[in-house]
C-alpha positions as CSV (number, residue, x, y, z in Angstrom):
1,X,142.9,254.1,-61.3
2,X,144.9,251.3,-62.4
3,X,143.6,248.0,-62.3
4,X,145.6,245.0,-61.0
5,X,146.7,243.7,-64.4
6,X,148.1,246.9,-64.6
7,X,149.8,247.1,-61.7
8,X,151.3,243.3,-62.3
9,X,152.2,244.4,-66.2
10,X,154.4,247.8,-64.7
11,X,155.7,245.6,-61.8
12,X,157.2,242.8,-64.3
13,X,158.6,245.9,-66.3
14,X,160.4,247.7,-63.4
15,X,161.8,244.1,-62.7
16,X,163.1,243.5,-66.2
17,X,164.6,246.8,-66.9
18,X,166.3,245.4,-62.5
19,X,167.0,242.6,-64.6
20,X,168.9,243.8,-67.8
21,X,170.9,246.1,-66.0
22,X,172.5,243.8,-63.6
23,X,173.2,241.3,-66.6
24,X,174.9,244.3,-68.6
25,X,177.0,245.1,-65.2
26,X,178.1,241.5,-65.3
27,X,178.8,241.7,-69.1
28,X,181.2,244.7,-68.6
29,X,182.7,243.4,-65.3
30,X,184.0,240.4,-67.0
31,X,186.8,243.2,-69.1
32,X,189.2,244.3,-66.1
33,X,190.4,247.3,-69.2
34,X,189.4,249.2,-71.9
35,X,191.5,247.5,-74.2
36,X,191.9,250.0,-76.6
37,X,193.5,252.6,-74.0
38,X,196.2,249.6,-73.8
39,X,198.8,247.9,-76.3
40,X,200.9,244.8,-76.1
41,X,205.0,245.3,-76.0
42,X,207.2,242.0,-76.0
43,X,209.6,239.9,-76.7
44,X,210.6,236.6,-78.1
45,X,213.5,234.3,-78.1
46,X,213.7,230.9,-80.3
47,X,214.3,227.8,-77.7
48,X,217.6,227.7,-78.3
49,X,218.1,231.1,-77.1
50,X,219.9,232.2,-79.9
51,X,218.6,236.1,-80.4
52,X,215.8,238.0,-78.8
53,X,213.5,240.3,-81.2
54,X,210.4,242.4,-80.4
55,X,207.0,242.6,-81.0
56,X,203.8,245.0,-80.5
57,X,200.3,244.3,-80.7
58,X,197.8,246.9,-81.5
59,X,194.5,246.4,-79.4
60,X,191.8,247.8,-81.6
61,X,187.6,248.3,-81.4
62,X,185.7,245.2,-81.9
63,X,188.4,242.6,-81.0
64,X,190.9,243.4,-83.9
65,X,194.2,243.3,-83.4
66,X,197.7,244.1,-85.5
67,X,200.8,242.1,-84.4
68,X,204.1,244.3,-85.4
69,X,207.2,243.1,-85.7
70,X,210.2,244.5,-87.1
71,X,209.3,243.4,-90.5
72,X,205.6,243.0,-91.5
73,X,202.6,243.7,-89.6
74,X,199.5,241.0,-89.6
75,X,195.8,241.4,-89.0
76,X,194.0,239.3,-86.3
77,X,191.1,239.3,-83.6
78,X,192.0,239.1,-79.9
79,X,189.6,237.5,-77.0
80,X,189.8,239.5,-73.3
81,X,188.6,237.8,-70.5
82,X,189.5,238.9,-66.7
83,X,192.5,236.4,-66.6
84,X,193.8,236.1,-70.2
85,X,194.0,237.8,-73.4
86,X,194.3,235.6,-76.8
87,X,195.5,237.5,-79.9
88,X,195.7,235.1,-82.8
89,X,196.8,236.0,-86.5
90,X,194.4,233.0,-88.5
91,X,196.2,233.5,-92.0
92,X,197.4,230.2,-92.5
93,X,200.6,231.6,-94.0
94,X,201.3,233.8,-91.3
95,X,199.6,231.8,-88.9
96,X,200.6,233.1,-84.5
97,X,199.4,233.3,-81.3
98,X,199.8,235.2,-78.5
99,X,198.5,233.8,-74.9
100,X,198.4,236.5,-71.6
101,X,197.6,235.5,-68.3
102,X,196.0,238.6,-66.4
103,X,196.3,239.6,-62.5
104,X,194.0,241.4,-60.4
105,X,196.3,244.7,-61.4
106,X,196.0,244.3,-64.7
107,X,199.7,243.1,-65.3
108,X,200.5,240.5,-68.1
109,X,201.8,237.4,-65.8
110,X,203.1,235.3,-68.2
111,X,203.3,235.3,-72.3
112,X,203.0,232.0,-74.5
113,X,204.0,232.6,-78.3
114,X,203.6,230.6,-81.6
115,X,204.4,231.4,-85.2
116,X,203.3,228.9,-88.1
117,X,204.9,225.9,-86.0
118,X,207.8,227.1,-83.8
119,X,207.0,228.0,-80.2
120,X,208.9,231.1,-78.6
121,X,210.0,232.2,-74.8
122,X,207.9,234.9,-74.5
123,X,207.8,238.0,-72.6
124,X,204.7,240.2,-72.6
125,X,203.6,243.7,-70.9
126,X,200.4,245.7,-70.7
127,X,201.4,249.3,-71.7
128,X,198.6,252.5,-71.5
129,X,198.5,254.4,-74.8
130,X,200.1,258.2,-73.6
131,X,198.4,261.2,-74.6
132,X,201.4,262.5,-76.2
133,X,205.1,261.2,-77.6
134,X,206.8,259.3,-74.7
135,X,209.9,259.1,-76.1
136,X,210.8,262.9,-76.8
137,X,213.3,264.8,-75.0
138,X,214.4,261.0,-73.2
139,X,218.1,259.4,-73.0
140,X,218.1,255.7,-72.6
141,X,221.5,254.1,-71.6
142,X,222.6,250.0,-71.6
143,X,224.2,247.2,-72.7
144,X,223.2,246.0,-76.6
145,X,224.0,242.6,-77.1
146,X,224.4,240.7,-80.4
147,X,223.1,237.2,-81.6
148,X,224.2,234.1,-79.1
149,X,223.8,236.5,-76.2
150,X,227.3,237.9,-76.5
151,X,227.8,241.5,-75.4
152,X,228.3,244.4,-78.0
153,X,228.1,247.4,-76.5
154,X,227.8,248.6,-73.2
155,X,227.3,251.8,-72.8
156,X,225.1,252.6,-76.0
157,X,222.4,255.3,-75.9
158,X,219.6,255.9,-77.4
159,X,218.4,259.6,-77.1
160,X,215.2,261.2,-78.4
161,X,214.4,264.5,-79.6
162,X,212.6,266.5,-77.6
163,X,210.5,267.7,-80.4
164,X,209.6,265.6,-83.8
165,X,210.4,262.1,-84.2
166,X,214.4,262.0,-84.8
167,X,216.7,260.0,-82.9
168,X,220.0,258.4,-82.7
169,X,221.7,255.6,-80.9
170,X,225.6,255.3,-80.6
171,X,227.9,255.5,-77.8
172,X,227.4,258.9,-75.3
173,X,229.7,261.3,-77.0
174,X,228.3,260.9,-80.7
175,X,224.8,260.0,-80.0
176,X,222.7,262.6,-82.5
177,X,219.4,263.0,-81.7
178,X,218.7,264.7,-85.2
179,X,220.1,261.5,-86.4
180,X,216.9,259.1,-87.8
181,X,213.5,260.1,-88.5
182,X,211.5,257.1,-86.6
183,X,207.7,255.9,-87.0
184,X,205.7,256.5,-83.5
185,X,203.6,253.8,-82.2
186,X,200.8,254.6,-79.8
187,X,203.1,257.3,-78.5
188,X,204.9,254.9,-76.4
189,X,206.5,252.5,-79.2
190,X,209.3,253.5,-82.1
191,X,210.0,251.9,-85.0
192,X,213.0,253.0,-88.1
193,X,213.8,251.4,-91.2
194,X,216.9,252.4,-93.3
195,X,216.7,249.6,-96.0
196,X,218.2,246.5,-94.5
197,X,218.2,248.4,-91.3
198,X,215.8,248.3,-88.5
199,X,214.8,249.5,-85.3
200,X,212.4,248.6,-83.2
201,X,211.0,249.2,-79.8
202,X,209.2,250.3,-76.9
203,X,209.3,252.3,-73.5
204,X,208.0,251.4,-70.5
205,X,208.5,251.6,-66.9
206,X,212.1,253.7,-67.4
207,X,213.0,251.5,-69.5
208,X,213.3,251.0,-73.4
209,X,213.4,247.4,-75.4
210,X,214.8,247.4,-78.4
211,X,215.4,244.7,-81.5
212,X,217.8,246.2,-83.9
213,X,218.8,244.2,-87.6
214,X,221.6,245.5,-89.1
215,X,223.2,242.4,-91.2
216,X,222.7,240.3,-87.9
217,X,220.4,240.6,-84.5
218,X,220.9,242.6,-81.8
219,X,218.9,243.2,-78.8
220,X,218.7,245.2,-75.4
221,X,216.8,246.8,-72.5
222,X,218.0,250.3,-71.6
223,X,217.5,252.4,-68.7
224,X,216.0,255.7,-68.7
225,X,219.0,258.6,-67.3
């Protein structure tokens, strides 16, 4: 038969194991996403508005994080919160930062971005990881414009192979599918590099943003046909 110091000893144990669990609900409440089922696509434009590139960041396990770009990727931490998400890149020669404000829904609200000194208009979205490529077998159709905002093209395309990781981009009637072997990100994100050349973007919503280099800066956000 247990005696009453006993009894008070299992009562103050049933009350801190109460106890931890609520504080370990609070802990996890305080993420509103599993931040690794999620990565960052966006875009930038220099205050002048005089081109608009892209950028991904990778959301990895234990609050790493890899900006991308359409030249070199850099290593940093990011800090979630259930309004915001920092990403920062400490190197001092590659110093950035990215600021997210976070709704209820889980949607990116607004984007802040820094690099070394030079601030950016930002554009940011919250994009789930697919469980497979979710660019193959799609067509993508818009208007590319080139640096100063001026329009290029407008009726390029950008079609996908339905199988591999090929692609091509041109206007309707010569766009080859077979055409460039591309890198795929987080099966939602491209990214092709042909020397000087680059490509680089990301799907989401019906729609694919892309930065492409090619001796100067082009930029556009198609529409899935």
């Amino acid at each position: 038969m247990r005696t009453n110091a006993q009894k008070l000893l299992v009562a103050l144990t049933v009350a801190l194991f109460a106890f931890s669990g609520c504080k370990k609900e609070k802990i996890t409440a305080e993420s509103p996403f599993v931040a690794t089922e999620h990565f960052i696509g966006g875009t930038i434009t220099p205050k002048n508005g005089s081109y608009t590139s892209v950028f991904l960041i990778k959301l990895l396990a234990d609050n790493k994080a890899v900006f991308m770009s359409s030249g070199k990727d850099f290593a940093g931490d990011y800090v979630l919160s259930k309004d915001s998400l920092i990403v920062t890149v400490s190197d001092p020669n590659n110093y950035r930062v990215a600021k997210f404000a976070i709704n209820q829904k889980h949607e990116l609200t607004s984007a802040y971005y820094k690099a070394l000194t030079l601030e950016y208009n930002a554009t940011g979205e919250l994009i789930t990881i697919g469980d497979k490529n979710q660019l193959a077998g799609k067509r993508f159709k818009g208007e590319e414009f080139k640096m100063g905002g001026t329009s290029y093209r407008k009726d390029l395309v950008y079609k996908f192979a339905a199988s591999g990781t090929t692609f091509g981009a041109d206007v309707e009637a010569n766009a080859d599918d077979k055409a460039n072997t591309y890198e795929l990100i987080n099966n939602n994100a491209f990214r092709f590099k042909d020397g000087a050349r680059v490509e680089f973007g990301f799907a989401s919503n019906k729609k694919l943003t892309v930065f492409r280099l090619s001796g100067l800066y082009y930029y556009g956000k198609y529409d899935q046909q």
